[in-house]
Every structure is written in C-alpha cells, then in structure tokens.
N, C-alpha and C positions, 0 to 999 in steps of 0.2 A: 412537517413538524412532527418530531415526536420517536423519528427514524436515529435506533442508536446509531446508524453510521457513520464513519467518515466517505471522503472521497479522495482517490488519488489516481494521479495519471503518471501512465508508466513509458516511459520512451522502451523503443524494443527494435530491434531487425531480425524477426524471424525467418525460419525455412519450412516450407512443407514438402518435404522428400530434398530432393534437390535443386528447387527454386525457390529463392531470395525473396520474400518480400518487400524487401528496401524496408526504410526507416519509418517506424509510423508513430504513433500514440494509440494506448489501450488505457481507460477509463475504470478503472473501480470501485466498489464500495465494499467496508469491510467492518467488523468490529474494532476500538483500537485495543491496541494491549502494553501496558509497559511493564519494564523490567527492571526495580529500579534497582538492583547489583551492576546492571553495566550500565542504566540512564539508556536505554535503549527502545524507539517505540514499532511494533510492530503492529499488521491487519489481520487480522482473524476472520475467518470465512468469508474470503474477498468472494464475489461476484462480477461477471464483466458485464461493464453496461455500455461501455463502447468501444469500437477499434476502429482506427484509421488507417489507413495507409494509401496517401497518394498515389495514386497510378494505378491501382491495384484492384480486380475485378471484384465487385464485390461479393461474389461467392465463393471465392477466395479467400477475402477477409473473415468474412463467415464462418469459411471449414477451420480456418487456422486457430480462431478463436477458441470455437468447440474445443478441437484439439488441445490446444496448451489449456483448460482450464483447469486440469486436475494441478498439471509444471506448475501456472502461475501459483492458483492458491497453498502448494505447498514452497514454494519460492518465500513468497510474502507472509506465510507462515513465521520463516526461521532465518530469513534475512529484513533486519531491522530497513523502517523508512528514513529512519530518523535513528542518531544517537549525539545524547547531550556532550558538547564538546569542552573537558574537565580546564582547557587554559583559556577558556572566556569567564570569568566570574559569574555571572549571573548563569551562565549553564550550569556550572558548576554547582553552586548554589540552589539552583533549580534541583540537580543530580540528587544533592542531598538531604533535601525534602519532601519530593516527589515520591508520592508510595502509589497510583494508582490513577488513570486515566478511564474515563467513560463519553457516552455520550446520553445527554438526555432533558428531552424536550428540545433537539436541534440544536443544543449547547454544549462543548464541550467542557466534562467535569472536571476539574482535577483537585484531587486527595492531596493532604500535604501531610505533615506529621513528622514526629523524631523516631 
C-alpha cells in the first residue's frame, strides 16, 4: 500500500547473442503517465520484477533480464500500454476528459477536467 506503481506483464521472445529464448513473460512495475493529446497511457521508470521463460535455464533468464533493462525501460518509455480507442464512446469520452493519471495510496488516480 502506498506504492505509486502500476503493474504489467509483457509477453516477449528474446535473443541473447544468437539463442532464442522462446516466448516468456516479464513482470513490471512502473510509474503510469498519460498523454491526454493522443489518450495514450504509458510506464515510467519501469523496473523488472519478473521473467519467465519456460524451458529456459534460469541464468539465462537472469542475464537476459539484466540485459534488456535499459531496451525495456526505454521501450515502455515511448511506446504506450494503452491508447483510448476514439470509436468506442465511453474511450472516447474518457479521451476527452482525462488530463492525468497517478497512483496513490494503492489507488489508481485519475484527473478529469475540460
């Protein structure tokens, strides 16, 4: 409680050098941030708090993690999780009200305003 984060899990099929990880899940947590010119929400200084990948030694999982943390976090940077979709009403609606996204006290905030 208390943690402005969100959480989200990322589907991925990384490489490290020239071996495939196959298809896993990695775990994060991040500030949220929106943008309300495109209704677009993105994570802000994600961190990984987990990765999966079936079959896959787990020091392996490990190194690749290390590795892509810089990729991810500027990945999830500047490519939204989310964007409000303008031919559903209520997104739409949501689009243009929405001025700002937080979290606080384990709650998600959200700003509304003209």
């Amino acid at each position: 409680k208390g943690d402005p984060c969100i959480f989200v899990s990322v589907r991925g099929s990384p490489e490290i050098g020239e071996q495939a990880l196959g298809d896993g899940i990695i775990e994060v947590a991040g500030k949220p941030r929106y943008e309300p010119a495109s209704g677009a929400f993105f994570v802000d200084e994600p961190s990984v708090l987990r990765a999966d990948f079936p079959g896959v030694p787990k020091s392996a999982v490990e190194q690749a993690a290390l590795l892509s943390r810089e990729f991810l976090a500027d990945y999830l940077e500047r490519t939204p999780v989310w964007v409000l979709d303008e031919r559903d009403g209520q997104q739409a609606m949501a689009k243009l009200l929405l001025r700002e996204v937080s979290v606080k006290e384990g709650r998600l905030l959200l700003v509304i305003g003209e």
